[in-house]
C-alpha positions as CSV (number, residue, x, y, z in Angstrom):
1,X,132.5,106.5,122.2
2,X,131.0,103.4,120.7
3,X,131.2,102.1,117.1
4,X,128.9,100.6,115.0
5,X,129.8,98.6,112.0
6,X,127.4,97.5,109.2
7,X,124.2,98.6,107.6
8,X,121.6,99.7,110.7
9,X,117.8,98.3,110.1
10,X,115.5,101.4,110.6
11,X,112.6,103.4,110.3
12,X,112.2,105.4,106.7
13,X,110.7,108.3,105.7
14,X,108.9,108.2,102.2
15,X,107.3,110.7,99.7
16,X,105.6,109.5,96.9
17,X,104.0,111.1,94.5
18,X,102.4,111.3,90.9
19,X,98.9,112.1,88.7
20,X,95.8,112.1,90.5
21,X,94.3,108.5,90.9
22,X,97.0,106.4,90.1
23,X,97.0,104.5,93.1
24,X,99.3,106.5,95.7
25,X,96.5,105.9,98.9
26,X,96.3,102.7,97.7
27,X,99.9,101.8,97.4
28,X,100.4,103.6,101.0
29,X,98.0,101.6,102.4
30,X,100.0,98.4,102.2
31,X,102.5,99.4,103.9
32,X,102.6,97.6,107.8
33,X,99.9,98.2,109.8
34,X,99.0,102.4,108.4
35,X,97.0,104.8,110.0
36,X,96.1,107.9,107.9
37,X,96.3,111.4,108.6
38,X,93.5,111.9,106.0
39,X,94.6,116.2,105.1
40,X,92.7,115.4,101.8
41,X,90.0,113.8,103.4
42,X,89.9,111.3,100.3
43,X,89.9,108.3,101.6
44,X,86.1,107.6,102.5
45,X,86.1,104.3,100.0
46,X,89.4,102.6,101.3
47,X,88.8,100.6,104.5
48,X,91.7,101.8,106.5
49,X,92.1,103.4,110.0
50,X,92.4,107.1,109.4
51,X,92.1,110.2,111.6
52,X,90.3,113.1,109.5
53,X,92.0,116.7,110.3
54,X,90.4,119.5,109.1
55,X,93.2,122.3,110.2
56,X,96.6,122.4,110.5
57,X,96.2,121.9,114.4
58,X,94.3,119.1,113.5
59,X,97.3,117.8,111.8
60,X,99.7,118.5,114.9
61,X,97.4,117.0,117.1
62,X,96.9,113.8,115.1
63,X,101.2,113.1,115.5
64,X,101.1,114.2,119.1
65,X,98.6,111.1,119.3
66,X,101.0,108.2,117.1
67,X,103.9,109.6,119.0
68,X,102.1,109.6,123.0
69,X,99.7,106.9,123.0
70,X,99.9,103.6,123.2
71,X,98.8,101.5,119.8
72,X,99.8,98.8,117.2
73,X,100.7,101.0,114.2
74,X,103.4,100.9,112.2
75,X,103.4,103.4,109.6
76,X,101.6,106.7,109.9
77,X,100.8,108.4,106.4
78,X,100.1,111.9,105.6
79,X,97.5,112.3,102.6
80,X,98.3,114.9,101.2
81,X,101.5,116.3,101.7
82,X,99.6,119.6,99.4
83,X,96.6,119.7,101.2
84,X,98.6,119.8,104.5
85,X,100.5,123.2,103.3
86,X,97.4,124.7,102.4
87,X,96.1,124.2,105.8
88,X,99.7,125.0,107.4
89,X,99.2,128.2,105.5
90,X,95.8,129.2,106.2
91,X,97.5,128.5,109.8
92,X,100.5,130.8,109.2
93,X,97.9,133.4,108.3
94,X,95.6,133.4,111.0
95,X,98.3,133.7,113.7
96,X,99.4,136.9,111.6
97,X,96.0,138.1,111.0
98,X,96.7,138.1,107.3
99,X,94.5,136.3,104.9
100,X,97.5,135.7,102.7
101,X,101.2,134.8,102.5
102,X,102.0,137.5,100.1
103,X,100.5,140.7,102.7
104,X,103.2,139.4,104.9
105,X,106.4,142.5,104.5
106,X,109.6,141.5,102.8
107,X,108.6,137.9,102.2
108,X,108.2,137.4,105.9
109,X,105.1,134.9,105.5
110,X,106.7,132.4,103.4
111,X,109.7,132.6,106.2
112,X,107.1,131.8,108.6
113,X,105.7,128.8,106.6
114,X,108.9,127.7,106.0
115,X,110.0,127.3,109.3
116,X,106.2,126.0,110.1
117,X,106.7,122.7,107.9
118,X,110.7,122.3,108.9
119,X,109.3,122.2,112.6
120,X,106.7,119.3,111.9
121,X,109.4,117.2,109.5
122,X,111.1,117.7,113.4
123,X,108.2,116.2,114.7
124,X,108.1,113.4,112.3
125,X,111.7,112.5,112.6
126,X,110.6,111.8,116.4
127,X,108.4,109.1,115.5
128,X,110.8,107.3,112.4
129,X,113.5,107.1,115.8
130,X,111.0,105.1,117.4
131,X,110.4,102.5,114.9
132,X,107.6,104.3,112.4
133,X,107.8,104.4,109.2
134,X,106.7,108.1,107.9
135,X,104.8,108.2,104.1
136,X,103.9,111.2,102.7
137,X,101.7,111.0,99.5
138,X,101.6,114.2,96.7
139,X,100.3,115.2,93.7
140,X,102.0,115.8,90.8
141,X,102.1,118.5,88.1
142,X,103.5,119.7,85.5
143,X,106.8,122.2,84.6
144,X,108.3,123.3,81.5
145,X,112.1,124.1,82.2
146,X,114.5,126.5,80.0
147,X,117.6,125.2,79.2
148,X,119.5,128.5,78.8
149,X,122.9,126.6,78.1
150,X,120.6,124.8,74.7
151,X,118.1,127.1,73.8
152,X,115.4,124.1,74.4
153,X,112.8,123.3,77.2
154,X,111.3,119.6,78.5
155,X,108.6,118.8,80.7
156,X,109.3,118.3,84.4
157,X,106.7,116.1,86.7
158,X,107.3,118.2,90.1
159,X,105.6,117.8,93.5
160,X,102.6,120.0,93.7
161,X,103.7,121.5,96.8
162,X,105.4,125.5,96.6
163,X,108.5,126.2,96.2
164,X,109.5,126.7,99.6
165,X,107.8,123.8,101.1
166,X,109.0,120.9,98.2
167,X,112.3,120.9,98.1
168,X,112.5,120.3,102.3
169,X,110.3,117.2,101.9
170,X,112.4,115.9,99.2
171,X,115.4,116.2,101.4
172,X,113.8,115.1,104.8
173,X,112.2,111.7,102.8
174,X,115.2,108.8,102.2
175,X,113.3,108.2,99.2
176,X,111.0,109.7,97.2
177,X,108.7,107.8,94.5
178,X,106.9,109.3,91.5
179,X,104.5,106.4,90.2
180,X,103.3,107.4,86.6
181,X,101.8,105.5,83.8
182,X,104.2,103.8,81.0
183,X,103.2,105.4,77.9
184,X,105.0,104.0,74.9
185,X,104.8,106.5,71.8
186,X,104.2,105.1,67.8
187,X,104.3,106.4,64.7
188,X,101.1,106.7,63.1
189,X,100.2,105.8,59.2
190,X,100.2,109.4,58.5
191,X,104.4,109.5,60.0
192,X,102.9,111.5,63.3
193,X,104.3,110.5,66.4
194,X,101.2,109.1,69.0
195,X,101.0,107.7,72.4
196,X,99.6,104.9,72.8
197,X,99.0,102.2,75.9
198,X,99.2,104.4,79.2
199,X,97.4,101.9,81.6
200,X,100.7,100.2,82.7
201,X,101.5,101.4,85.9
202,X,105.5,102.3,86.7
203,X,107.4,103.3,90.4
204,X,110.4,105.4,89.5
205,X,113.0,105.7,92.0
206,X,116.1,107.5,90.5
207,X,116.0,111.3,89.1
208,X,115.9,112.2,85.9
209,X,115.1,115.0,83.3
210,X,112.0,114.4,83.4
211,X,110.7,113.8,87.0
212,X,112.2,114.1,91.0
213,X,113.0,110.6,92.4
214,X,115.5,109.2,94.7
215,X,116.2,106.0,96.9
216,X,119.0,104.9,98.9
217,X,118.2,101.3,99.0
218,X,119.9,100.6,95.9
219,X,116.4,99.8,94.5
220,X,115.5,98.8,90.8
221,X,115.3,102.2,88.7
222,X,111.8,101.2,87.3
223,X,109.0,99.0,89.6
224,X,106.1,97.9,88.0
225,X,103.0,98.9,90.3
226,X,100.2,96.1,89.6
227,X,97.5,95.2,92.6
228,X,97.8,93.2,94.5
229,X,101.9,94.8,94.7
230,X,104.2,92.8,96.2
231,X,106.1,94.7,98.7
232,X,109.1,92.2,98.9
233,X,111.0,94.4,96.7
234,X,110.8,96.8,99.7
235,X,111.5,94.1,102.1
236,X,115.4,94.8,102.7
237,X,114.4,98.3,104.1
238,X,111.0,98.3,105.4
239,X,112.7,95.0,107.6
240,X,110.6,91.8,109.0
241,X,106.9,93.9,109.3
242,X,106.9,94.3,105.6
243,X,102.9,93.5,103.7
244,X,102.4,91.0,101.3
245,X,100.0,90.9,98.6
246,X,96.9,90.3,99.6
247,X,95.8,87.4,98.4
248,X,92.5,84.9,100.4
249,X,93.7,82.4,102.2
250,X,92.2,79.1,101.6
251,X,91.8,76.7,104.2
252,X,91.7,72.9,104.1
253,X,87.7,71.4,104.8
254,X,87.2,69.5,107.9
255,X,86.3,66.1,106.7
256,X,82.6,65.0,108.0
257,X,81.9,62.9,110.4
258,X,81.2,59.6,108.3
259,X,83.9,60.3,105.8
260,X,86.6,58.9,107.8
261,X,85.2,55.6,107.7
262,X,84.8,56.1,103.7
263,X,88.7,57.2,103.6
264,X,89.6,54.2,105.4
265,X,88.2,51.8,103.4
266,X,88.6,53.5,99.5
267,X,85.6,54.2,99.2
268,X,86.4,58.0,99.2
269,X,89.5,60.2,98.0
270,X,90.7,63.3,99.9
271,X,91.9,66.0,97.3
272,X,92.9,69.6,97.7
273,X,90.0,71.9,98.8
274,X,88.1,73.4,95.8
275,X,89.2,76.7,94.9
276,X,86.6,79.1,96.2
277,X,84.3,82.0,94.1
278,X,86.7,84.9,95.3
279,X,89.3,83.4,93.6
280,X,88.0,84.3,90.9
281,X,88.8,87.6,90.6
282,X,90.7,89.9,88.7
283,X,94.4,90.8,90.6
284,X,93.7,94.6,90.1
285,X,90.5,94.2,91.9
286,X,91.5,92.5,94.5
287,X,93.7,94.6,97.0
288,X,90.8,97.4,96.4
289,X,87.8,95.0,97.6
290,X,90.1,94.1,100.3
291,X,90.3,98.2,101.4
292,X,87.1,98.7,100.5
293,X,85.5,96.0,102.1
294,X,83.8,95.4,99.2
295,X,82.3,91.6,98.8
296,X,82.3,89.1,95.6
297,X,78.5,89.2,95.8
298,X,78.0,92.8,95.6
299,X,80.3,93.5,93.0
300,X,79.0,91.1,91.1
301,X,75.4,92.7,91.4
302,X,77.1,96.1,90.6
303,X,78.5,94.9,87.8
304,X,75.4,92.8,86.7
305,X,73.3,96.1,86.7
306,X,75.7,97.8,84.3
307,X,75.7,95.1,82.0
308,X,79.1,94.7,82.4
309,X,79.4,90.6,83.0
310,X,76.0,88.6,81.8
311,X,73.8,87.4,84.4
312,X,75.8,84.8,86.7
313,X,78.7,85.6,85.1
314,X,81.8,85.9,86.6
315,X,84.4,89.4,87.9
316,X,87.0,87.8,85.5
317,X,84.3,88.5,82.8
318,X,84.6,92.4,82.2
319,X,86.1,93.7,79.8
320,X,89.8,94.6,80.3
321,X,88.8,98.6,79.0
322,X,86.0,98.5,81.7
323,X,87.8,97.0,84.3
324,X,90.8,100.0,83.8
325,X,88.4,102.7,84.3
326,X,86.6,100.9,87.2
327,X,89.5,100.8,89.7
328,X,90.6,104.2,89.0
329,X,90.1,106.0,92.4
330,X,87.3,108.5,91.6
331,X,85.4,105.9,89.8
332,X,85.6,103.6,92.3
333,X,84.4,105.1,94.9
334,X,81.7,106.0,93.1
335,X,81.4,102.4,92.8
336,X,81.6,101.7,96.6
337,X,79.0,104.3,97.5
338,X,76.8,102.9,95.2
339,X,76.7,99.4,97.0
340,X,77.0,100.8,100.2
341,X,74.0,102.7,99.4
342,X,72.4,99.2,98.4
343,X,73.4,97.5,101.6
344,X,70.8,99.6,103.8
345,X,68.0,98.8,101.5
């Protein structure tokens, strides 16, 4: 029998979840080399490699393909882990001849759907053996939970998947990740408590009252999420193929021919190369031009057209309430369409 001392470098499995365009796609995507298995079939704007599944055979067949051919990936992300149990239901059904969980006798369906999604987390665990990282994204909603012991109730952020099907992702995933906006709460002049702010971005990681979170990493409690994020906080567990922010990088000029001469004698100065047009840009925006494949010119043109920078002006020129609702997903890519749709003119 052989022992093994120390910590052991390894694949993880990963849920994370939270509100509706917050940036869960967008965080997944920077993880090392993804491919999606695109459930929600959301992620038309993001310039990723994805393989659309439209059933929950789709689905199957989509891991069968990571796990038996040969390719470069490195993380394989399921969006949504929702969407996928509705079509793993709808699947359930069919093979039953049901058109609902609930005609199922004595409970029987959501048995079946059980043991359905406990089989694929199987599947999955096949590929985090061979060196993949697994990331499931989810939506989150909203619970309000008795206290019987206080004679009270809170607000509880859950995974929007059912009962049966939630808590056996949050056990299969090492760590699970609610991202959720920082809202910080005032009093008002009248003595009413508001919220106010809400735009900050936060990665939770350790349960509480209020929401489902867990890590085993010994990560910070609370991670800021800006774009472009900088996955080195992730660093000591994803190990050496961990992203970095994406950020241009600028290389020096080639000096002319003729130059040298002027170099040699004084008559010229070599300096640093001049900061390039892309640089100026706004951080948010960046990491989503770079998914979106989305160029400086275009943008610019967009955002020319809606009046908001002046004529010539520049991406760091809109105004920080514009910019907010701009990279939101769903107004995004309602951004991106709109330039694609410009590009075949």
């Amino acid at each position: 029998m052989q022992v093994i001392s120390g910590k052991i470098q390894q694949a993880q499995s990963i849920l994370i979840y939270g509100p509706e365009g917050i940036g869960k796609s967008t965080l997944a995507a920077q993880f090392p080399k993804p491919v999606f298995i695109d459930c929600e079939r959301g992620t038309g704007w993001m310039n990723i490699d994805r393989m659309p599944c439209k059933s929950w055979q789709d689905i199957m067949d989509a891991v069968k393909y990571v796990k038996t051919q040969k390719h470069d990936y490195k993380t394989v992300v399921i969006d949504s882990a929702d969407w996928a149990e509705r079509d793993c239901v709808q699947h359930v059904c069919s093979q039953a001849g049901k058109s609902s969980l609930s005609e199922f006798d004595h409970g029987k369906g959501y048995v079946k759907l059980s043991d359905e999604i406990e089989k694929f987390l199987n599947s999955l665990n096949a590929l985090i053996d061979s060196g993949m990282h697994v990331v499931f994204i989810a939506h989150s909603s909203i619970k309000n939970l008795d206290l019987p012991d206080e004679g009270g109730s809170f607000d509880h952020y859950e995974i929007s998947c059912s009962g049966r099907v939630a808590p056996l992702l949050k056990e299969w995933a090492a760590a699970v990740l609610f991202i959720n906006y920082k809202v910080q709460v005032t009093e008002s002049e009248t003595g009413k408590m508001k919220a106010v702010g809400g735009r900050k971005r936060i990665i939770h990681t350790q349960h509480t009252a209020a929401y489902d979170a867990k890590n085993r990493w010994g990560l910070p409690d609370q991670i800021p999420f800006e774009l472009p994020f900088d996955f080195g906080v992730f660093a000591k567990v994803l190990g050496e193929n961990v992203s970095k922010p994406v950020v241009e990088k600028v290389e020096p000029a080639p000096v002319p021919k003729g130059v040298e001469e002027m170099l040699k004698t004084g008559q010229a100065t070599k300096v640093g190369p001049v900061k390039p047009e892309t640089e100026d840009i706004p951080p948010r925006l960046a990491t989503l031009m770079e998914l979106s494949g989305v160029l400086v010119s275009e943008l610019k043109d967009y955002c020319e057209g809606k009046s908001f920078i002046p004529k010539g002006g520049k991406l760091t020129e809109i105004k920080l309430v514009v910019l907010n609702q701009m990279i939101q997903d769903a107004n995004w890519n309602v951004v991106v369409e709109k330039i694609k749709s410009t590009r075949s003119k």
